[in-house]
C-alpha positions in Angstrom: 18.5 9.3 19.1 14.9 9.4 19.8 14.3 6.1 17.6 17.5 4.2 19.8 15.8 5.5 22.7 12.1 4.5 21.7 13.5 0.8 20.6 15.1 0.8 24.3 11.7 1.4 25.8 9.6 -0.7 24.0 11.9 -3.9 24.4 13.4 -3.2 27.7 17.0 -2.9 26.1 20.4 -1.1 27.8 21.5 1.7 25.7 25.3 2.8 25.5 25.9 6.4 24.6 29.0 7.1 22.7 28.5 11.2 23.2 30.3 13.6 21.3 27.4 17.0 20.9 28.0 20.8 20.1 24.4 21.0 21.2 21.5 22.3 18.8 22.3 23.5 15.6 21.4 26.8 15.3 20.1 28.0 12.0 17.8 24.7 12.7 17.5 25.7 15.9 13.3 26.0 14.9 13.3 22.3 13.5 15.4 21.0 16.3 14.1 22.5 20.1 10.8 23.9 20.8 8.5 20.8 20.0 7.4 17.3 21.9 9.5 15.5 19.7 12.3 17.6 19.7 15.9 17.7 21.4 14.6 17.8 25.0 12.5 14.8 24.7 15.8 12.9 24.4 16.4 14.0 28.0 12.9 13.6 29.0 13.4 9.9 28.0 16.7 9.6 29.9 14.5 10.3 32.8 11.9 8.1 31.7 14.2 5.5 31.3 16.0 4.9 33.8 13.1 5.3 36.0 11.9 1.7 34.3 14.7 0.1 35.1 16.4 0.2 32.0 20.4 0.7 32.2 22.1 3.6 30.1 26.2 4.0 30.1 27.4 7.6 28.3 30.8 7.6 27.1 32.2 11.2 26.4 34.4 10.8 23.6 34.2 14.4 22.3 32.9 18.0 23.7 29.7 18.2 24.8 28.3 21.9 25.3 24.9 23.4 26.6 22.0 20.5 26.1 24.2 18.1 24.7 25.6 17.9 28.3 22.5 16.6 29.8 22.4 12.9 28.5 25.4 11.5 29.6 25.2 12.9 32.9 21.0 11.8 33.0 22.8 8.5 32.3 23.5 5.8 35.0 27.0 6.2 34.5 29.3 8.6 32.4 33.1 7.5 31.4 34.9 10.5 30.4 38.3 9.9 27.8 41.0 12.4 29.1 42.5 14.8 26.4 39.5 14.6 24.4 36.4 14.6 26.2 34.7 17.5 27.8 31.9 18.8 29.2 30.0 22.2 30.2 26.9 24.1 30.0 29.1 26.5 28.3 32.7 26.7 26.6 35.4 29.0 27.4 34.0 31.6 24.7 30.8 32.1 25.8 32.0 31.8 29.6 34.5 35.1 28.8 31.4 37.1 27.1 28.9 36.3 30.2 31.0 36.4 32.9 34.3 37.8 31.8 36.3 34.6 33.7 39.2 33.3 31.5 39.5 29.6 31.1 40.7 26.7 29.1 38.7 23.9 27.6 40.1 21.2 30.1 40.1 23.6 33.1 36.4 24.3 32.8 35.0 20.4 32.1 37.6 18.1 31.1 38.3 14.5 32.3 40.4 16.0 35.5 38.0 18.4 36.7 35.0 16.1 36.6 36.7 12.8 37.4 38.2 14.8 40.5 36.9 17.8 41.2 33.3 17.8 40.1 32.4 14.1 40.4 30.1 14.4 37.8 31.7 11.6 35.7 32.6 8.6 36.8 34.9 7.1 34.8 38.6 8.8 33.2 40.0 6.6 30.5 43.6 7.6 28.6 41.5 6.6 25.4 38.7 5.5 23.2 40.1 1.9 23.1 40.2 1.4 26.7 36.4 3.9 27.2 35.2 0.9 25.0 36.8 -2.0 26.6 35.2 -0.5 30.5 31.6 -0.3 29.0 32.2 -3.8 27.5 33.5 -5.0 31.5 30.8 -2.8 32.6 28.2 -4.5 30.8 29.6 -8.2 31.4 29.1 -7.6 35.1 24.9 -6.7 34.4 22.5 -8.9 36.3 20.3 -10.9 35.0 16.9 -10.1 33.1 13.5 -11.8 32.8 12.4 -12.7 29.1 8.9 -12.9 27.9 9.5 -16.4 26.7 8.2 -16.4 23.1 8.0 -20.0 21.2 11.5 -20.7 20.0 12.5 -23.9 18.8 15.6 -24.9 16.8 16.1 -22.8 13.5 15.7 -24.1 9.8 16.7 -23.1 6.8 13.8 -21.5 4.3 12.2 -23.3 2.0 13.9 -21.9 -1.2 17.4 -20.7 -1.8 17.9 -16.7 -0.9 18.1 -15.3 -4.3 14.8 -17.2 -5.3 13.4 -14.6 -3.2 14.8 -12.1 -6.3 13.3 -14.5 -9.0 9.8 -14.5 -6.9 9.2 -10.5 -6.5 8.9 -9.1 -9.8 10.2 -6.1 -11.5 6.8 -4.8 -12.7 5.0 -3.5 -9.6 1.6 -4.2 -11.3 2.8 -8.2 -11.9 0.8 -11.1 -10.0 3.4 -13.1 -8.8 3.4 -16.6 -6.3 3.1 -14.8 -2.9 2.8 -18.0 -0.9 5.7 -19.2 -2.8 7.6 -16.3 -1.8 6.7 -16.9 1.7 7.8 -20.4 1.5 11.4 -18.9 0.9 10.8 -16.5 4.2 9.7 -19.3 6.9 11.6 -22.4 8.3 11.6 -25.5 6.3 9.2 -23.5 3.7 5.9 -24.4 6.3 2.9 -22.7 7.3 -0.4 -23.3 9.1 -2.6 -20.9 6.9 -5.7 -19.6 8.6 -9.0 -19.8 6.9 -7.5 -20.5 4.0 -10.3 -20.2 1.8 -11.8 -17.1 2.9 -10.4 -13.4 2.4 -8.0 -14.6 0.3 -6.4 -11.2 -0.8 -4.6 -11.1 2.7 -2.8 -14.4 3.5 -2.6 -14.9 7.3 -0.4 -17.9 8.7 1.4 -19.0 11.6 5.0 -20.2 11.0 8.2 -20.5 12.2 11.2 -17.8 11.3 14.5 -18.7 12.5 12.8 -20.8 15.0 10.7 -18.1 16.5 6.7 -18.6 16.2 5.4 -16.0 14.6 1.9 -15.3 13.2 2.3 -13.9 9.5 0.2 -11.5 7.7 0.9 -11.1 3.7 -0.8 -9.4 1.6 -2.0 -11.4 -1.6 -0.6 -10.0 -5.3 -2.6 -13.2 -6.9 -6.0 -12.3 -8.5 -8.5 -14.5 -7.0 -12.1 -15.7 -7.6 -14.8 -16.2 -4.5 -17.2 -19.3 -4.4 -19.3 -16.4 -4.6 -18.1 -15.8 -8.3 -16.6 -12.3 -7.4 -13.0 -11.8 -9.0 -10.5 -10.0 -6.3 -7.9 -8.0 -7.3 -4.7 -9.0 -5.5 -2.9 -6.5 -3.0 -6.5 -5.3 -2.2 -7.9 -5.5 0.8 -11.9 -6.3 1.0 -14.4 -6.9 3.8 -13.8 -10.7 3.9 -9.7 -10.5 3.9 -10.2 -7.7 6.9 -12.4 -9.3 8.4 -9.9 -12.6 8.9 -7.2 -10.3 9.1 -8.6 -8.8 12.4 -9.5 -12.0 14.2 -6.4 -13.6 13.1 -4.5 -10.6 14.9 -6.5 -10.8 18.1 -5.6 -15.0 18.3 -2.0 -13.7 17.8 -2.5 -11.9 20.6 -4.4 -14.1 22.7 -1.7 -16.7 22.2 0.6 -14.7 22.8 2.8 -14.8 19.2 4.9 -12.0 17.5 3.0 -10.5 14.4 5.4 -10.0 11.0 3.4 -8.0 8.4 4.8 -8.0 4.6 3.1 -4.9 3.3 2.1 -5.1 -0.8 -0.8 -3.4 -0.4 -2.7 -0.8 -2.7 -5.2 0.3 -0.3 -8.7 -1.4 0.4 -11.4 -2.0 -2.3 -14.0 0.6 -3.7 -17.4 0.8 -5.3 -20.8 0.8 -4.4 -20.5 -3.1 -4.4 -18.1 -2.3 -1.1 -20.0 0.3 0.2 -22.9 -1.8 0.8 -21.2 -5.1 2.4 -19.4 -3.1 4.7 -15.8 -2.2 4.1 -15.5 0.8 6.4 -16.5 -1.4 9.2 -14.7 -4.2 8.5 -11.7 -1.9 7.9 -12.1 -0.5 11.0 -12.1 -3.9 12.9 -8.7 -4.7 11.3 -7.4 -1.2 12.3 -8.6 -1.7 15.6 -7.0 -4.8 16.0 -3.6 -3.8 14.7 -3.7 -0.3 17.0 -4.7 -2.5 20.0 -2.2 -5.1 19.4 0.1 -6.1 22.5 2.1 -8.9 21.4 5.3 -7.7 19.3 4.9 -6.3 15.8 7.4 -6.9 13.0 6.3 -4.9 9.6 8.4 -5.5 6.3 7.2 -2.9 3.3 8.4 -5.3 -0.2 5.9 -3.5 -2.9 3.3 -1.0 -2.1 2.4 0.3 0.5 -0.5 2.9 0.1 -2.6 5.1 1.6 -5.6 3.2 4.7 -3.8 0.2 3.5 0.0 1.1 5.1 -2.4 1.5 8.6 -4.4 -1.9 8.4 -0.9 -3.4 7.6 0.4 -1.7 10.6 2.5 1.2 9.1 4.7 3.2 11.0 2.0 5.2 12.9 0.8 1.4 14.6 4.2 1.2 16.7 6.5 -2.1 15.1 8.7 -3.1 17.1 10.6 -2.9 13.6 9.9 -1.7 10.5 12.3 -2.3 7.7 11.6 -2.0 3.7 12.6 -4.2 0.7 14.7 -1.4 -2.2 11.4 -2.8 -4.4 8.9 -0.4 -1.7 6.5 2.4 -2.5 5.5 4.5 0.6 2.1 7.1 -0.5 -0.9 8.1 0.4 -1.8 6.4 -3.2 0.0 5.3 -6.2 2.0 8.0 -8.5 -0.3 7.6 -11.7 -3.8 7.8 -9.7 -2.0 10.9 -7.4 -0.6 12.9 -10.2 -3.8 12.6 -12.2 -5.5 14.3 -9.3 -2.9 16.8 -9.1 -3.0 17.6 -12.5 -7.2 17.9 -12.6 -6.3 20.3 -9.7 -3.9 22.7 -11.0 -5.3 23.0 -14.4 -8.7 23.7 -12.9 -7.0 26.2 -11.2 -5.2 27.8 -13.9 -8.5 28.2 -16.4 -10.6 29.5 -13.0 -8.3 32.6 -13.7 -9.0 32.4 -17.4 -5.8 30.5 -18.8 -5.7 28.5 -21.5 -4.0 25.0 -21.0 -3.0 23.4 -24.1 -2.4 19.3 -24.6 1.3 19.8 -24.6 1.5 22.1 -21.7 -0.9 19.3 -19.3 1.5 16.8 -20.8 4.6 18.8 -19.6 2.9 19.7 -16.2 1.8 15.8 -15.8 5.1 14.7 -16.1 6.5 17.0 -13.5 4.2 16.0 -10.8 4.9 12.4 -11.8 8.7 12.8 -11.4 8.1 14.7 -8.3 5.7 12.8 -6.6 7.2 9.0 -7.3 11.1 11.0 -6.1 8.3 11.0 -2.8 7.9 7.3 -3.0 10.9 5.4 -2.7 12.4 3.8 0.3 15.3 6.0 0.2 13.1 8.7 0.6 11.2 7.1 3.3 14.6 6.0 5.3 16.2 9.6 5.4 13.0 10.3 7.4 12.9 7.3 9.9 9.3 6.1 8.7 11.4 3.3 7.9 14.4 1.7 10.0 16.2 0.7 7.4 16.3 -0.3 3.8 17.4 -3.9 3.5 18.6 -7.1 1.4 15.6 -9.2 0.9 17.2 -12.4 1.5 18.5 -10.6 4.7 14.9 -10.4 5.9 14.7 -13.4 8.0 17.8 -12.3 9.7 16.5 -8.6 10.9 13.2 -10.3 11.6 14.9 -12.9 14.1 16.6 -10.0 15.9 13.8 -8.3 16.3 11.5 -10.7 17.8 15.3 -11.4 20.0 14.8 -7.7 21.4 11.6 -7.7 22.0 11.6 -11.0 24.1 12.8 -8.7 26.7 9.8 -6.8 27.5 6.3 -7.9 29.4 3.4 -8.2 27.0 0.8 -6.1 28.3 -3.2 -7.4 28.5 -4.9 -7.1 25.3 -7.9 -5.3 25.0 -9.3 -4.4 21.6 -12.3 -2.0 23.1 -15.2 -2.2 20.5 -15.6 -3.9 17.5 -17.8 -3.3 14.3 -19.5 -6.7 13.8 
């Protein structure tokens, strides 16, 4: 609820409530009430919301008891479906043990007393077919509302058939493959402007069409790739020069006011001494900064790794998509599971002879392949998904689609001034 509800702020969208809630659950109660993000934020936002403008319609299909009477009625408007819906800050049980009073469900908060008696619905409906068919009438009747007007011409098909996308993306994670031929089969016609094309070439950035929206791309590169300067790159890294074009190519996104989509394959950002000295953590920074400071729409699409600093640069969850959806081919860590359950495994077993035991080859073997199994079970989309880091796993040859429909949404809400504050140079 508080994802459908942040989507609805950031994109200026109605929400319909189909509202059927026993309130908190309580031997979760702990997970569930006390904190910002918790259950009263969702009626914090009904507030908020409808203070922007925003329309919200409740429909209460079901009982709702205690705080899961709050949002329909902190909606705009509440239909209530007689013989099934109710609502009360509490039900006939817990009325009898406070107050000792005697009542039935329907009596107390059903379609009659509030539709009648209370007013505090507005709406009674005989069922859930006809509930559905006023919200449908009610929303037909909605005003107008003003559209950002982001560059839409008429859609093409990709550039390659959908399942090339499946030939494209390889099975083994550490495989080079053709990323700008994979792109090809992602944008309209197969085109793309590519900016400095010959610079930071471990990050491929691009403006293109997708389903006739203009969008400005950002890719990361799984090709190895040699410099002018003679320096061999290591593709899905990310190094001072491909941050460095990543960042400015963000801020003319912004300044021209075109959705961002980021494909995340990304194993975090190069290390060394080499690095070190020609200024990664600054030029890291500058990309960072430009991604948190971002205004225009952002779009991000995890199809291979997605690790550690990297996930941020390549606007991760925590840098507020619009959208963020993964291929079933993602990895979501702080690093990959070899490197991680190394580390682990250096850890405990340091651990365990501090205290004088004796570790044998088999037994680090054993203990190594736990943490592996454990750790890459921590990696998957699936994983990721039942958490909302991402919104949803999907096809990959329905990425266009979900990408459209994004950019769709967001064309509803004003783009705010953008103002990256300062920059490492």
């Amino acid at each position: 609820n508080l994802r459908l509800q942040e989507i609805a702020m950031e994109n200026k969208l109605p929400i319909i409530y189909l509202v059927d809630s026993a309130g908190v659950y309580l031997p979760m109660q702990d997970e569930i009430f006390p904190d910002k993000e918790h259950f009263g934020r969702i009626f914090r936002n009904n507030a908020k919301i409808s203070s922007m403008g925003i329309p919200q319609i409740a429909a209460i299909m079901g009982s709702c008891v205690a705080g899961g009477a709050y949002l329909p009625i902190m909606s705009d408007e509440a239909l209530i479906v007689d013989g099934t819906g109710s609502i009360f800050l509490a039900g006939p049980y817990l009325v009898k043990a406070a107050i000792g009073e005697d009542v039935d469900k329907e009596t107390l908060g059903g379609a009659t007393t509030h539709c009648e008696i209370s007013g505090v619905t507005d709406y009674k409906l005989p069922d859930d077919r006809s509930c559905l068919d006023t919200i449908r009438d009610l929303i037909d009747k909605m005003g107008p509302f003003e559209t950002t007007g982001f560059n839409r011409s008429k859609p093409q098909a990709p550039g390659g058939q959908k399942d090339e996308l499946l030939r494209l993306f390889p099975h083994e994670r550490t495989k080079p493959y053709a990323t700008k031929k994979l792109l090809a089969c992602l944008v309209d016609e197969g085109k793309f402007t590519e900016y400095k094309a010959g610079y930071g070439k471990t990050i491929i950035c691009a403006y293109a069409r997708i389903d006739g929206w203009s969008v400005g791309i950002v890719i990361n590169n799984r090709e190895i790739v040699r410099t002018k300067r003679g320096e061999t790159q290591f593709g899905g890294v990310i190094y001072s020069d491909s941050a460095d074009k990543a960042a400015r190519f963000i801020m003319n996104c912004n300044q021209k006011k075109i959705p961002l989509v980021f494909f995340h394959d990304v194993t975090g950002f190069m290390v060394g001494s080499r690095s070190e000295h020609g200024g990664i953590i600054k030029d890291g920074a500058k990309m960072v900064n430009a991604v948190s400071n971002s205004t225009v729409p952002k779009f991000t699409v995890v199809i291979g790794n997605s690790y550690g600093a990297g996930n941020y640069a390549m606007c991760g969850k925590a840098y507020d998509p619009r959208l963020i959806v993964a291929w079933p081919t993602a990895k979501i860590a702080v690093m990959g599971g070899a490197q991680a359950a190394q580390t682990l495994l250096q850890i405990q077993v340091a651990s365990k002879k501090a205290k004088g035991e004796q570790v044998s080859a088999q037994e680090e073997k054993e203990l190594l392949d736990r943490i592996t199994e454990r750790y890459e079970s921590q990696t998957t989309p699936y994983y990721a998904a039942a958490r909302l880091w991402v919104d949803a796993i999907i096809d990959p040859r329905e990425t266009r689609k979900w990408i459209s429909q994004g950019i769709h949404a967001a064309n509803h809400a004003p783009i705010e001034k953008f103002n990256p504050g300062v920059l490492q140079t």
